[in-house]
C-alpha positions as CSV (number, residue, x, y, z in Angstrom):
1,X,275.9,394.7,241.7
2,X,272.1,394.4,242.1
3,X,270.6,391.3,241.0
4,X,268.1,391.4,238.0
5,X,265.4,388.6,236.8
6,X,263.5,388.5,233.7
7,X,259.6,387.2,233.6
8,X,258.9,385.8,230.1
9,X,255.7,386.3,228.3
10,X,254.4,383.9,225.1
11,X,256.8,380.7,223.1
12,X,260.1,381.6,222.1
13,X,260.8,381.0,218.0
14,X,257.2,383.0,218.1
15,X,255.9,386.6,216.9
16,X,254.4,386.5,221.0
17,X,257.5,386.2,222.4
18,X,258.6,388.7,225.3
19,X,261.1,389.1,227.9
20,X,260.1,391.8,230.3
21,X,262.4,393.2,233.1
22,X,262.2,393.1,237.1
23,X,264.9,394.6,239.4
24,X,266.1,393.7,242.6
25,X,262.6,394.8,244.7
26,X,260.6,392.4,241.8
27,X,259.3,395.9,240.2
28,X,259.1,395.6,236.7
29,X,261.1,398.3,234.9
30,X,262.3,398.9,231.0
31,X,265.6,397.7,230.2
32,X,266.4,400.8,228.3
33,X,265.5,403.6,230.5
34,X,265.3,402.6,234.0
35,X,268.9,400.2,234.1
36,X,271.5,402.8,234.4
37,X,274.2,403.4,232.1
38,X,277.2,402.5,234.3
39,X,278.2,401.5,238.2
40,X,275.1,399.8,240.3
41,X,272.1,399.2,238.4
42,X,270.3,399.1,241.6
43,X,270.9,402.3,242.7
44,X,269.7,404.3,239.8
45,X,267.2,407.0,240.0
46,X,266.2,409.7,237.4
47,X,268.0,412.4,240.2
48,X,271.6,410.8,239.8
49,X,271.4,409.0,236.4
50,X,270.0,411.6,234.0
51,X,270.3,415.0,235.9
52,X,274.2,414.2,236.5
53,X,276.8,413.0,234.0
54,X,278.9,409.5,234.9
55,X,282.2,409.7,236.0
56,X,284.6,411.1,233.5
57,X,287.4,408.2,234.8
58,X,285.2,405.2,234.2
59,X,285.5,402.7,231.4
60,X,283.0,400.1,232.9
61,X,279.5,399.9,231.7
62,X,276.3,398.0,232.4
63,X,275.4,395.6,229.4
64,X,271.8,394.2,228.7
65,X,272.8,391.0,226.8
66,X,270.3,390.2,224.2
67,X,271.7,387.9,221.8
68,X,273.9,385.2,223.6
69,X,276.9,384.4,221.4
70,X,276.8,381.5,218.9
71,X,272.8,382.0,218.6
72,X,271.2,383.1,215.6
73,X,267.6,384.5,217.0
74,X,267.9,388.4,216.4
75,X,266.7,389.2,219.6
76,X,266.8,393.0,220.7
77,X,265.5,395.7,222.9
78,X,261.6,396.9,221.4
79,X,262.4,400.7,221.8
80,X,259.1,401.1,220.2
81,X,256.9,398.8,222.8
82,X,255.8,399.8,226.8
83,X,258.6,398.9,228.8
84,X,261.1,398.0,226.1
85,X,260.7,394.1,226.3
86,X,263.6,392.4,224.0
87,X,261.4,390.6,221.2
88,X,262.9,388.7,218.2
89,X,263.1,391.1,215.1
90,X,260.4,390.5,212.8
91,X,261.2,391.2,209.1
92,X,257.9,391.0,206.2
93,X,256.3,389.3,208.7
94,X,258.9,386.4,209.9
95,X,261.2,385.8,213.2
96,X,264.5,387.0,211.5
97,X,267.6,384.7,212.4
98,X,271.0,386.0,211.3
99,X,272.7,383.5,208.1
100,X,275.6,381.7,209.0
101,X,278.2,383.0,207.0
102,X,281.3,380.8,206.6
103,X,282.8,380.3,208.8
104,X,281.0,382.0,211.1
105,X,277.8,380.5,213.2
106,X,275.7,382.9,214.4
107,X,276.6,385.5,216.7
108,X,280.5,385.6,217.5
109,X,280.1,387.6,220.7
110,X,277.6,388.2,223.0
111,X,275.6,390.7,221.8
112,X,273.9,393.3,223.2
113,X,273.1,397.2,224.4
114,X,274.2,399.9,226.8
115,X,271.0,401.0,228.7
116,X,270.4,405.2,229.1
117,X,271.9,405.8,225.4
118,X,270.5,406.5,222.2
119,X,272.2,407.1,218.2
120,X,269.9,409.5,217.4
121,X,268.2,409.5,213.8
122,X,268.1,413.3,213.7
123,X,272.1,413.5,214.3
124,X,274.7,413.5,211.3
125,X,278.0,412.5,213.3
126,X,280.6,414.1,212.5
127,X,283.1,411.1,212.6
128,X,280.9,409.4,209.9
129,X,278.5,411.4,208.1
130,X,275.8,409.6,208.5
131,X,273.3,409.9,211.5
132,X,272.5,407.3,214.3
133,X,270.3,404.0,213.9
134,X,267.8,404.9,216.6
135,X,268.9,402.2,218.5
136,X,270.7,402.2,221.9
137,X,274.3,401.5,221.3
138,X,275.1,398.3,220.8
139,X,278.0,396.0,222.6
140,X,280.1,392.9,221.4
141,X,281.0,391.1,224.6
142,X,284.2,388.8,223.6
143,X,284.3,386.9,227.1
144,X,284.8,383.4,227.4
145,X,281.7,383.1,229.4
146,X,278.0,382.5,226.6
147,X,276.0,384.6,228.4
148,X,271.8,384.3,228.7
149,X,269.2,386.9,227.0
150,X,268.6,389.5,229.4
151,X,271.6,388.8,232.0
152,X,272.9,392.0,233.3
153,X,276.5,392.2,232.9
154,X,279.0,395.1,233.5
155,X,281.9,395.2,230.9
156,X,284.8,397.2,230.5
157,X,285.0,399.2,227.1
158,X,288.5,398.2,224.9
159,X,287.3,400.2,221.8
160,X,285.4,400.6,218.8
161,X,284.0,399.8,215.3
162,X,282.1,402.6,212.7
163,X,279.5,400.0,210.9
164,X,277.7,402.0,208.3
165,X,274.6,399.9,208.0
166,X,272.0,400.6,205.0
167,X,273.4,404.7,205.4
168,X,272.9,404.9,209.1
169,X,275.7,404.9,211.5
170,X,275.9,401.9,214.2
171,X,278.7,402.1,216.8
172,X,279.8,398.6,218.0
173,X,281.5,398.6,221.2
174,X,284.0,396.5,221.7
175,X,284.0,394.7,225.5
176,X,284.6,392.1,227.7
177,X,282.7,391.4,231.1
178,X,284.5,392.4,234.4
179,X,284.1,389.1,235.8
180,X,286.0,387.4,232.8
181,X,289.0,385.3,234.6
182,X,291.2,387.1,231.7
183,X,289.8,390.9,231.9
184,X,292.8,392.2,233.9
185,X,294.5,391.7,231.1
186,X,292.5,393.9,228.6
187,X,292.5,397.9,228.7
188,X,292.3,398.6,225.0
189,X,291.8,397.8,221.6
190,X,295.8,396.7,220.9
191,X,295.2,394.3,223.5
192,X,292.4,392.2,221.8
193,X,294.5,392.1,218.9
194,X,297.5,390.7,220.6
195,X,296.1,388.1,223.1
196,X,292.8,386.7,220.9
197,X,294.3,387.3,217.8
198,X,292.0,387.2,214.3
199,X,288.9,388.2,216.5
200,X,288.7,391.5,215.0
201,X,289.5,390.6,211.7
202,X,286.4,388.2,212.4
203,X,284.4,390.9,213.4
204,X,284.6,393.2,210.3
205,X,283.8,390.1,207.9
206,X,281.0,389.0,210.4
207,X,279.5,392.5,210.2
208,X,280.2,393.5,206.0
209,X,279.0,390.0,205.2
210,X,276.1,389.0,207.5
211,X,273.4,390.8,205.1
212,X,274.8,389.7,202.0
213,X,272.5,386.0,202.3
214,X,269.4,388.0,202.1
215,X,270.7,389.6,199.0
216,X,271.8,393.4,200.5
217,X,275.1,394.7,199.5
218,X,278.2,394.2,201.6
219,X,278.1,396.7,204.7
220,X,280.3,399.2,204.7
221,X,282.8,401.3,207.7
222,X,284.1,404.3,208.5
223,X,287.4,404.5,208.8
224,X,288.2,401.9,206.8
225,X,287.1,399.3,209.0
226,X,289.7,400.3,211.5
227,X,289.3,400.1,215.2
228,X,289.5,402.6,217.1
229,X,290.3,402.7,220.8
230,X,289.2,402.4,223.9
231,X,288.9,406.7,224.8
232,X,287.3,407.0,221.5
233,X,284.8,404.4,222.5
234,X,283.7,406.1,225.2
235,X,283.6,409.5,223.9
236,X,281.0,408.0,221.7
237,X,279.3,406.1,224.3
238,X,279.2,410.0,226.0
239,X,277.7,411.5,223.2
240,X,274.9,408.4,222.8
241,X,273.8,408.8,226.7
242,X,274.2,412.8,226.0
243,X,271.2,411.7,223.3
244,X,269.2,409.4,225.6
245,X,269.0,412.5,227.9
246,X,267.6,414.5,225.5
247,X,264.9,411.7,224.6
248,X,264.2,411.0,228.3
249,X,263.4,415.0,229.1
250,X,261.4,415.6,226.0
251,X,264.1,418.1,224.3
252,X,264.4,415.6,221.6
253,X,261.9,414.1,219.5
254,X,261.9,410.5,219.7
255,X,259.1,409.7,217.2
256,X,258.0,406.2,217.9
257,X,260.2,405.7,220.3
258,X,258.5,404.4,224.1
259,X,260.0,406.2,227.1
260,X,258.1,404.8,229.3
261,X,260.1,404.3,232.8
262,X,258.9,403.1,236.2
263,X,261.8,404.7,238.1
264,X,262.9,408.2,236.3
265,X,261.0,410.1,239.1
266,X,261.2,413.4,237.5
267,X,260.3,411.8,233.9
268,X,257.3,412.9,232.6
269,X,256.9,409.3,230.8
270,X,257.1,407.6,234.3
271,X,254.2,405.2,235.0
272,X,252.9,403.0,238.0
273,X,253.5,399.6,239.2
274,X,250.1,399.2,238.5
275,X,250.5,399.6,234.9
276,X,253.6,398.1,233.9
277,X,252.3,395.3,235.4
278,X,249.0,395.4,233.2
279,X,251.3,395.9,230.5
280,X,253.6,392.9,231.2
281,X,250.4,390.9,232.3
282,X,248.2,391.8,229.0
283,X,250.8,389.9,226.7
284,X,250.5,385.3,226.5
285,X,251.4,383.7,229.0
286,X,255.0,381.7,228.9
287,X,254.4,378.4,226.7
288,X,256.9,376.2,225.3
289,X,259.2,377.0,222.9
290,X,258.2,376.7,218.9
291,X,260.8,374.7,216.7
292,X,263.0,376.6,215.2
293,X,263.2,376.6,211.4
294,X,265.2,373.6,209.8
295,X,267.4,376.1,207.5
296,X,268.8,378.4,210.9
297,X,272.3,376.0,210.8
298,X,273.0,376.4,206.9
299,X,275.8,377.6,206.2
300,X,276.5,380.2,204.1
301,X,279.4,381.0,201.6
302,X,279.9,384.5,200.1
């Protein structure tokens, strides 16, 4: 697998902060767009990752980790930004951190996105009813390993979970890292349930309650908050990169959305070295970290 480094711009626990993407050849590159959606991630090129479809057989992906597990900084891709840098969610003007909601603290999984997909705003799945975030689809790693925002893991996909969040449909994948001592052991949802039992349960009252501390209803699920499995999961994942095709070759409009790439040859949203690098080089330098705010660890009881 191709090795991957991150260049930080501006002070963590600050509106500044920036974590910009560099591949193997220390080219700068968007996290989103230019890692591919499954085997190497250095061997990806606009010719064989969007012009062809993945292998039909696979159930290993590429994971950008944003949000390392037991953190509570909701860090995530910036669709919306040059070069999709992951930047801490900013809500009425302040850093969001996820509440602690007993007895939960923080994130429960690793937590992160497949690259090359997209839930798209304009689609009403038929599954749910409701249409996509607008996000890439997100991933909930469940290795033993606490991974670091921006590593580049590859995971294999067990199944999946239909969050409705505020009307909008949010796939969570369900996955743990190839390179977990115990992955062998995992092919599909049952299997989660029967070696790391109550992790799932966990996972549907992380996800309906985690809102509910700001004072937003309980989130709701389709399909009853069941799980569904792992060929499910990747059907979905299917129809997300199917999306992120459409987005990448201007069939779909993405609204706000930033496609800009520095590898998708053929893309018409493809840009220089030169100018990712002004773009990475415009935003503060690295700095020390701010303090966190004192009321991140509270717990929560709802």
């Amino acid at each position: 697998m191709a090795s991957y480094s991150v260049e930080e711009r501006g002070c963590s626990n600050s509106l500044d902060y920036r974590i910009y993407f560099k591949n193997d050849q220390g080219e700068y590159i968007s996290p989103f767009h230019d890692i591919p959606i499954n085997g190497d991630p250095g061997k990806g090129n606009f010719i064989s990752w969007v012009l062809r479809s993945f292998s039909d057989s696979t159930d290993v992906f590429n994971m950008v980790v944003e949000i390392p597990r037991w953190t509570n900084a909701k860090m995530e891709i910036a669709t919306k930004d040059p070069l999709n840098p992951i930047k801490q969610d900013v809500k009425k003007g302040k850093l969001r951190y996820v509440a602690n909601v007993f007895p939960h603290k923080g994130y429960i999984w690793n937590y992160g996105a497949i690259p090359q997909t997209w839930e798209d705003p304009a689609h009403k799945d038929e599954n749910t009813g409701c249409c996509g975030d607008n996000d890439p689809i997100d991933v909930c790693e469940i290795g033993s390993k606490v991974c670091s925002r921006g590593e580049i893991i590859q995971v294999k996909v067990l199944g999946t979970l239909a969050l409705i969040d505020e009307g909008e449909t949010d796939w969570k994948i369900i996955a743990i890292n190839i390179e977990d001592p115990d992955a062998a052991k995992f092919n599909n949802i049952d299997d989660v349930r029967r070696i790391k039992p109550g992790y799932l349960e966990a996972t549907v009252d992380w996800f309906r309650k985690y809102k509910v501390p700001d004072g937003k209803p309980e989130n709701q699920f389709a399909f009853n908050g069941e799980f569904k499995d792992r060929d499910f999961a990747i059907d979905v994942i299917k129809s997300t990169h199917k999306f992120w095709k459409a987005l990448v070759t201007k069939k779909t409009d993405g609204g706000e959305i930033c496609c800009t790439n520095t590898t998708l040859a053929d893309s018409s949203f493809c840009c220089s070295q030169t100018s990712a690098a002004s773009t990475v080089t415009s935003a503060p330098a690295c700095g020390p970290a701010h303090p966190k705010p004192v009321d991140v660890d509270k717990w929560f009881y709802c």
